[in-house]
Structure formats: structure tokens, C-alpha cells
Backbone bond lengths (Angstrom), bond angles and torsions (degrees), N, CA, C in turn:
res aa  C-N    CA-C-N  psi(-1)  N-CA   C-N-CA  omega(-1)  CA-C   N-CA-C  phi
1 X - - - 1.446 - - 1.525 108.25 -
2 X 1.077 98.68 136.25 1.630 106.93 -177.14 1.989 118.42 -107.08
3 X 1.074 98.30 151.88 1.724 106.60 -174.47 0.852 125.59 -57.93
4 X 2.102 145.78 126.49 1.674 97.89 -159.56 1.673 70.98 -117.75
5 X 1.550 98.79 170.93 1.486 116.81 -148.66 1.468 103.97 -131.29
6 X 0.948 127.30 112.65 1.305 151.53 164.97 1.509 140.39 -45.14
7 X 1.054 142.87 -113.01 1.817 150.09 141.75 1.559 97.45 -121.51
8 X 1.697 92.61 -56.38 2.024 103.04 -170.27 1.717 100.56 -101.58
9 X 1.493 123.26 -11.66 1.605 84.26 -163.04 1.557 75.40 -145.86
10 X 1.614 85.02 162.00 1.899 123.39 150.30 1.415 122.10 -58.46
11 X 1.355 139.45 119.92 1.501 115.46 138.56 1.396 107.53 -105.37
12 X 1.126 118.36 138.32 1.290 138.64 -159.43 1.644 102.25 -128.90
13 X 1.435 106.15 118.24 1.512 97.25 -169.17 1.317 91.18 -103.18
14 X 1.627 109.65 148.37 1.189 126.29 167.25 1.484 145.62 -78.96
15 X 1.661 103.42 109.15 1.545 98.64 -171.89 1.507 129.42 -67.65
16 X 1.131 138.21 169.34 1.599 136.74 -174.83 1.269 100.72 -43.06
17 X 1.528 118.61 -41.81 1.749 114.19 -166.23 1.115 106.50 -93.93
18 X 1.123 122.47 -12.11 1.741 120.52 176.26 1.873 114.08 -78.12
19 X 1.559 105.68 -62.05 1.269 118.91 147.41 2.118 127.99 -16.30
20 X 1.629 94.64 -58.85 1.202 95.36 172.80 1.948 120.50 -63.57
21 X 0.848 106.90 -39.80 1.502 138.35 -173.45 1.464 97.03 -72.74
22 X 1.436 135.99 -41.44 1.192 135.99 -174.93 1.967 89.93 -68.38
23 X 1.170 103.30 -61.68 1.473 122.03 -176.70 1.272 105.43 -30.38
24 X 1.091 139.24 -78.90 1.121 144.54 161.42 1.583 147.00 -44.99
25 X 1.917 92.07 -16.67 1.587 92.38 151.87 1.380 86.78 108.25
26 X 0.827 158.94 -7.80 1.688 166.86 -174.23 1.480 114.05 -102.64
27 X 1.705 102.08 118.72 1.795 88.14 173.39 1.617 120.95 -65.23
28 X 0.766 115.54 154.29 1.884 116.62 159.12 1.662 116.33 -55.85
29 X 0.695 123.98 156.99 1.585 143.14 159.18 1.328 115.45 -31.75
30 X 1.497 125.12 -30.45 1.461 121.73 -169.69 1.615 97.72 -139.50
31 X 1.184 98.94 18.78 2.004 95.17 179.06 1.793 109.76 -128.64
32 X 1.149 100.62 117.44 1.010 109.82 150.34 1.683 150.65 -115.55
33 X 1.303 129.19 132.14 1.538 149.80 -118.51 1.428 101.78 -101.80
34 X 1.333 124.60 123.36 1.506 135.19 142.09 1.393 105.08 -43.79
35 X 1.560 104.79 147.41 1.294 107.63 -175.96 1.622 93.44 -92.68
36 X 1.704 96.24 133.12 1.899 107.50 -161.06 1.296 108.26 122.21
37 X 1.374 121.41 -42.75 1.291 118.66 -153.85 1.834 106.54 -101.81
38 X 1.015 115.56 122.79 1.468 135.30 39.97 1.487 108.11 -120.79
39 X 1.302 111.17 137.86 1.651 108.78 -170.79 1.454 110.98 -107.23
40 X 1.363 135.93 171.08 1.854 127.07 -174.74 1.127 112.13 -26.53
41 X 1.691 112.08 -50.74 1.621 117.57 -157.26 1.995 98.24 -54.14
42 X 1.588 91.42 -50.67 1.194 91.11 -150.69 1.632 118.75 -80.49
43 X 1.213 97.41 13.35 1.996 118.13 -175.81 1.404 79.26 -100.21
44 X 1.364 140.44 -64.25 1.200 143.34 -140.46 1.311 101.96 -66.69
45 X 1.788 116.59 -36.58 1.518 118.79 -169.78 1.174 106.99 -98.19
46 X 1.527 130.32 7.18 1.514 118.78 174.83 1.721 86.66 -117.07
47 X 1.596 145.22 7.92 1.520 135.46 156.09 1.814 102.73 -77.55
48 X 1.230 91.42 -42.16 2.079 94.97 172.32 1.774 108.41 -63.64
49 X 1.317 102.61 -40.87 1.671 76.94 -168.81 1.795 102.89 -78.00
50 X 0.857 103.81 -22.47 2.129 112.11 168.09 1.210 117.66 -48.82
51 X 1.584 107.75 -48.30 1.334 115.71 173.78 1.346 128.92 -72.98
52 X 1.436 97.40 -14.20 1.513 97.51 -173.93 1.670 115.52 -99.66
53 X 1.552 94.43 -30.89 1.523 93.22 144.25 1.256 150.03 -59.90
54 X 1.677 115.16 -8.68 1.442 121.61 -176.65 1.319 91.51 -100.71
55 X 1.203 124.73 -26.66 1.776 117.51 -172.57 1.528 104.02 -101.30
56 X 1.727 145.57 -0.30 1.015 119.57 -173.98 1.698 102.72 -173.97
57 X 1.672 93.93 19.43 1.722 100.05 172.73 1.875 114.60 87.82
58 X 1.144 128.52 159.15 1.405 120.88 159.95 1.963 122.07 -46.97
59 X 1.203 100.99 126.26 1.317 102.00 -161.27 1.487 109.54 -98.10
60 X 1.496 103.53 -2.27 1.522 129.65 167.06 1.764 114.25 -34.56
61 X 1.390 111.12 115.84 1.346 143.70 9.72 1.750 124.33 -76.52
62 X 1.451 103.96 5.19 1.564 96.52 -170.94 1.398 92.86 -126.14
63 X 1.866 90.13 62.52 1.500 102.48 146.30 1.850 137.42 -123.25
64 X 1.089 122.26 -143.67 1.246 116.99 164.77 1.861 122.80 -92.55
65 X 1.510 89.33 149.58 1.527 97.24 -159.57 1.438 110.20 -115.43
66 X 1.622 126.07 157.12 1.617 114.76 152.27 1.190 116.04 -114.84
67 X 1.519 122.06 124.82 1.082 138.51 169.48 2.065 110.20 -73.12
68 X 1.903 86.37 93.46 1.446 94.84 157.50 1.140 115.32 -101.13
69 X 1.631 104.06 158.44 1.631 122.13 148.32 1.585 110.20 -61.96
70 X 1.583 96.15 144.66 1.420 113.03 -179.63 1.107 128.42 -88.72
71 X 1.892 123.54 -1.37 1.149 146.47 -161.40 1.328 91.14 -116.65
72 X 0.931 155.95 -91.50 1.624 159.26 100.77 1.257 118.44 44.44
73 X 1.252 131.01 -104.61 1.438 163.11 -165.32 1.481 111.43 88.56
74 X 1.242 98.83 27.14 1.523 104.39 151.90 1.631 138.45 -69.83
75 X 1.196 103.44 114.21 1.985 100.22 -171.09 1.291 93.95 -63.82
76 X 1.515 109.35 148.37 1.414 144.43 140.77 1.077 145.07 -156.21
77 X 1.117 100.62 41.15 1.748 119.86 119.31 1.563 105.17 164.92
78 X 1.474 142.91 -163.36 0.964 166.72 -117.55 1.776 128.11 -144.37
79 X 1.340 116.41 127.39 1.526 92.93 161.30 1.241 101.72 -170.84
80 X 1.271 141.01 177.73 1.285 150.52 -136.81 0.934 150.50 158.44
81 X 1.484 157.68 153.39 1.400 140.26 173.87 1.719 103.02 -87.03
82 X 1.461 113.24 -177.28 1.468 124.56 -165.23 1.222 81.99 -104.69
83 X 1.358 161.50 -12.80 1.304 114.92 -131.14 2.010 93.08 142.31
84 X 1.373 116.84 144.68 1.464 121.36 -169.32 2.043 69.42 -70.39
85 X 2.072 90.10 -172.25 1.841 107.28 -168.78 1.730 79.06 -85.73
86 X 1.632 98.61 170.94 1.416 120.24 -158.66 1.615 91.61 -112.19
87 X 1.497 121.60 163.00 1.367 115.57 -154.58 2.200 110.66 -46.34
88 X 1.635 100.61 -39.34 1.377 109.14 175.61 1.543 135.95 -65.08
89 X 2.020 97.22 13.13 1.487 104.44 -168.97 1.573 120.32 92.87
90 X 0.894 131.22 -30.72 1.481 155.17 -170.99 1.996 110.99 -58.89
91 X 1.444 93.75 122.93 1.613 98.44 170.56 1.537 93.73 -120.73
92 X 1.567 88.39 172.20 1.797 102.55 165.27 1.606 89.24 -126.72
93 X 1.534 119.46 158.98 1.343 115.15 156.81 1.390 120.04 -137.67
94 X 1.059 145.44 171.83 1.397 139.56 154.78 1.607 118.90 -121.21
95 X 1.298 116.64 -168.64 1.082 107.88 -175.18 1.750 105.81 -174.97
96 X 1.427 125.36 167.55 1.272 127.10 169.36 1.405 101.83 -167.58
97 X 1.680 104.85 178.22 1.203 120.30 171.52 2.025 101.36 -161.85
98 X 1.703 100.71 157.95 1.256 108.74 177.96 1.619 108.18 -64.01
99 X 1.318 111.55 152.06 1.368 131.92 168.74 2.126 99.34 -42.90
100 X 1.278 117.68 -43.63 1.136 85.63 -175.97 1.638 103.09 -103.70
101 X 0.705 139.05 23.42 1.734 126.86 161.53 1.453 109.37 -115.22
102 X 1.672 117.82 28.18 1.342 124.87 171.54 1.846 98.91 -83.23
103 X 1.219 112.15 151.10 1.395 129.21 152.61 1.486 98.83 73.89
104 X 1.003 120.08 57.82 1.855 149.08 -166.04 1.455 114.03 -146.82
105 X 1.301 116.98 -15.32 1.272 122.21 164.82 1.532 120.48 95.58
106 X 1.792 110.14 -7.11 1.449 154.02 -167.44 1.633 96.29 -59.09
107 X 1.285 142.31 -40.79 1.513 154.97 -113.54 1.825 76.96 -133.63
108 X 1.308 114.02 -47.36 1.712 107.36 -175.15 1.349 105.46 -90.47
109 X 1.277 150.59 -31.52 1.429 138.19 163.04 0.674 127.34 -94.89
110 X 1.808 135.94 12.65 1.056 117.87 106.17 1.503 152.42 -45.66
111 X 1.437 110.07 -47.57 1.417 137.37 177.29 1.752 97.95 -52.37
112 X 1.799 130.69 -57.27 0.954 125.09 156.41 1.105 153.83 -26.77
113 X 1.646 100.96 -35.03 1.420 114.78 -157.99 2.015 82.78 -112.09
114 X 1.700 135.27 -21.63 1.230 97.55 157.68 1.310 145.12 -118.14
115 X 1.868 86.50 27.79 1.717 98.99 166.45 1.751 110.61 -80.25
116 X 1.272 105.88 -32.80 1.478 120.10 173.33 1.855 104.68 -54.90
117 X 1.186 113.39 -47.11 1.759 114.02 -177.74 1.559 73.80 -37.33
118 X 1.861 89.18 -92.57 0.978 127.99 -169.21 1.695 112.72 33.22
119 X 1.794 86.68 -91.36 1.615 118.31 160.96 1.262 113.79 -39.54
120 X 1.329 149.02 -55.58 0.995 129.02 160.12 1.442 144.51 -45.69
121 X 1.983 103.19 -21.98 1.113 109.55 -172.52 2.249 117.38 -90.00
122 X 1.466 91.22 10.38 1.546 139.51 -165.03 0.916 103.95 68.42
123 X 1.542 127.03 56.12 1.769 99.70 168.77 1.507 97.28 -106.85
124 X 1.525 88.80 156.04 1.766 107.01 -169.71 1.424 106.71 -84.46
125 X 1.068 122.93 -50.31 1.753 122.74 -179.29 1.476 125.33 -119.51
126 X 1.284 99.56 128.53 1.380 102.96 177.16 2.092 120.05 -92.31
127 X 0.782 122.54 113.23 1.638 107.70 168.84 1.404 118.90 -115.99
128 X 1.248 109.93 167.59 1.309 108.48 -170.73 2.060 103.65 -171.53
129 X 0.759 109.02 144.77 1.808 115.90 -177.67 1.466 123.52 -130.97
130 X 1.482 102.54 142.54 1.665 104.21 169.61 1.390 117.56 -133.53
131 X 1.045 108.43 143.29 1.471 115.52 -173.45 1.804 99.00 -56.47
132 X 1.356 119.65 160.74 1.524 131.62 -140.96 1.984 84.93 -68.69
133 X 1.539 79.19 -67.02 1.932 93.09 179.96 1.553 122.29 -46.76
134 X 1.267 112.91 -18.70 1.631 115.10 173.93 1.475 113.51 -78.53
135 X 1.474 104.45 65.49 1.891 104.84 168.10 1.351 110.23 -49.88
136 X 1.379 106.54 -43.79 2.118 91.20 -177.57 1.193 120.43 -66.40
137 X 1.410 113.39 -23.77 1.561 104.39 -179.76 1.513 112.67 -75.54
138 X 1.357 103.40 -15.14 1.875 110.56 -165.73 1.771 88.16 -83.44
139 X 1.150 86.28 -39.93 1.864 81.53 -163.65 1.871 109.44 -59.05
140 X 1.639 108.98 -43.03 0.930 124.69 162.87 1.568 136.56 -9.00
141 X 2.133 102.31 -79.34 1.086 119.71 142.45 1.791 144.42 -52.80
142 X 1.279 87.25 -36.31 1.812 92.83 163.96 1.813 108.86 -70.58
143 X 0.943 119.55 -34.25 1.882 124.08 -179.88 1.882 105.41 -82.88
144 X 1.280 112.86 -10.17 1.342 127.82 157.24 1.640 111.20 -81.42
145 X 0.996 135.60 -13.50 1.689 129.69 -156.15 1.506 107.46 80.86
146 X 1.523 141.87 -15.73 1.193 105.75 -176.90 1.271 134.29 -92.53
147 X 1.281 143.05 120.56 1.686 150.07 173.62 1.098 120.55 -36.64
148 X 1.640 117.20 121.15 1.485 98.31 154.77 1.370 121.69 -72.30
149 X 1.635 104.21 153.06 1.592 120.11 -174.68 1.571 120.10 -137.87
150 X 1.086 126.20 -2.03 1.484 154.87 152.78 1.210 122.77 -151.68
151 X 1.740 106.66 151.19 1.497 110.74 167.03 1.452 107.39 -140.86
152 X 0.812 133.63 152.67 1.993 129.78 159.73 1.435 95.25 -126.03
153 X 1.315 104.07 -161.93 1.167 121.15 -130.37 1.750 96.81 -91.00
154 X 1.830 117.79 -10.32 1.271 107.68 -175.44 1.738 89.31 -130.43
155 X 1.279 116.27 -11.84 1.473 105.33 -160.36 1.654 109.71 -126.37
156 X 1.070 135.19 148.41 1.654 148.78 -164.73 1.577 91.76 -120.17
157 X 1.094 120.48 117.63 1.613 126.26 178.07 1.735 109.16 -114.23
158 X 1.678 107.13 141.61 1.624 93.14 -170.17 1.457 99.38 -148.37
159 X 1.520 108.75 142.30 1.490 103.05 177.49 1.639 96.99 -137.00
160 X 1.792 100.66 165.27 1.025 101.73 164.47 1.690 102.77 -123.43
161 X 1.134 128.96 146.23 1.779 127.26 169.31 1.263 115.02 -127.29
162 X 1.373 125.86 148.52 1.019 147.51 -178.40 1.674 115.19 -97.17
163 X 1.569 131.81 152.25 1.308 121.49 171.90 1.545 105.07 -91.24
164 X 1.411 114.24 -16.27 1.591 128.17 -173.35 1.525 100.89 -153.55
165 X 1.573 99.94 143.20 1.523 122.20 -165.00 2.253 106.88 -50.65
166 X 1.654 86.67 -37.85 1.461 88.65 -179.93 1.774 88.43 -179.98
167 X 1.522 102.67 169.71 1.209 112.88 -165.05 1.955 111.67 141.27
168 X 1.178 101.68 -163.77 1.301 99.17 172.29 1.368 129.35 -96.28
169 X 1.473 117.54 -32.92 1.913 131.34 165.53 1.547 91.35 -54.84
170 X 1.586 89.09 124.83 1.242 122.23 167.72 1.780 100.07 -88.05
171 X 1.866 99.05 150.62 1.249 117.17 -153.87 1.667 86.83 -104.87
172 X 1.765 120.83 166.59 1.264 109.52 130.49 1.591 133.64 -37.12
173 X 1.191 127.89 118.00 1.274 121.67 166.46 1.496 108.42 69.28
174 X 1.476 112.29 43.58 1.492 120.20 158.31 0.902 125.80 -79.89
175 X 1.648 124.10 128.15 1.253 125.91 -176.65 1.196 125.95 -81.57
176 X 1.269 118.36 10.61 1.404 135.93 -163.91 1.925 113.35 -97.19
């Protein structure tokens, strides 16, 4: 699997040994760390992509990623799908970044650049959620193309869909 590349950043998908090493709090061999990074989210999403490899193989490309700078190649921070698409095409993803490479615009070209894989890789829907109080993350995904489409009472739910996996017809709420 290869890195997909941005204007400003890296995503760098994470291999079994990189993943483990994230897990544990240790950079890898060729990564080096924002100060912050790696924070719960992002331990939590490299123990899921571990797990999902012991129960169902590398799930690569619809796995977990590091969001570097392209000037640098310093990580700050993380993002990813849950899990390969579900029989209907369908991912969930999440995502973060350190306290200081927030509000840089980093969180939306990324988010762009892997609903765009995504689409290429044919999956039809993207989702993704923020807790009610997380305006940046909402704002985030809306500056990505994706819609909100539910909310309750603690959570903001958002998708983007496609009419075709990839191609040139533009979808509702394409981020492209």
C-alpha cells in the first residue's frame, strides 16, 4: 500500500508493525511524533486496526493511517476507516489531529483526500460522527462534502454517498 499525497500532507497507512508500535506508545523506525501525538483516539485506532487483523487479515487499504506533514514528515495525528466497506459498500471513518496542528485546515485535506480514495476504491458511502459539542469536527466533515443525516441527543452523524463507486457523475454531497 502506498502513501496518498496531498498539497501539505502524507497519509501513510499503517503496517501490522507500525500499528503495533503505535499501540504501545513507541514511534516506528521512520516516524517521527508531534508533541501530543499519539493521543487515546489514536492508540485506540491502531488496537482496532490489530484487531482486525487478527480476526480477518490486513484490511489495508481500509485501514488506519498517519497524517504527516509534507515539509517535515512529522505525524500529527491519525485517521482511518473502521473496518474494509460492509456488504452495501459502506465505511465509517474517524480521524484527529494534535492540539497544535488543529485549525490549519489539515483535518479537511485530509478528510478529502480519503473519501476521494475511498471512491475510488468503489465504496458507495462514507460515514463518520461527532460528538454534539465537537463543532470542529462537524465543521471539518461538512468542508469535506459530508452531510449531516442524524443527530440524538449526544451524537451528530454524517455521510457522504455516491450514485457510482467513482467516475465522473458527481454525487449528492461530493467532495470532489
Amino acid at each position: 500500500m502506498h502513501d496518498l499525497v496531498t498539497a501539505r500532507l502524507v497519509l501513510h497507512p499503517l503496517s501490522v508493525q507500525e500499528a503495533a508500535s503505535l499501540a504501545r506508545g513507541e514511534p516506528g523506525e521512520d516516524s517521527r511524533w508531534a508533541r501530543g501525538y499519539p493521543t487515546g483516539a489514536d492508540i485506540a485506532g491502531a488496537q482496532r486496526h490489530l484487531d482486525t487483523c487478527a480476526v480477518q487479515g490486513d484490511p489495508q487499504p481500509f485501514g488506519a493511517y498517519e497524517i504527516r506533514r509534507r515539509e517535515d514528515g512529522v505525524t500529527i495525528g491519525g485517521l482511518g476507516f473502521h473496518g474494509p466497506p460492509d456488504p452495501d459498500g459502506a465505511v465509517t471513518i474517524g480521524y484527529g489531529l494534535v492540539p497544535a496542528a488543529q485549525g490549519h485546515g489539515y483535518a479537511s485535506e485530509a478528510l478529502r483526500a480519503l473519501l476521494g480514495f475511498a471512491r475510488s476504491q468503489g465504496v458507495i458511502e462514507v460515514r463518520g460522527d461527532a460528538d454534539r459539542g465537537n463543532v470542529a469536527s462537524q465543521r471539518v466533515m461538512e468542508a469535506a462534502g459530508m452531510t449531516l443525516v442524524e443527530e440524538d441527543h449526544r451524537v451528530k452523524y454524517y455521510a457522504v454517498r455516491w450514485t457510482e463507486p467513482s467516475g465522473r457523475r458527481r454525487a449528492q454531497s461530493d467532495p470532489q
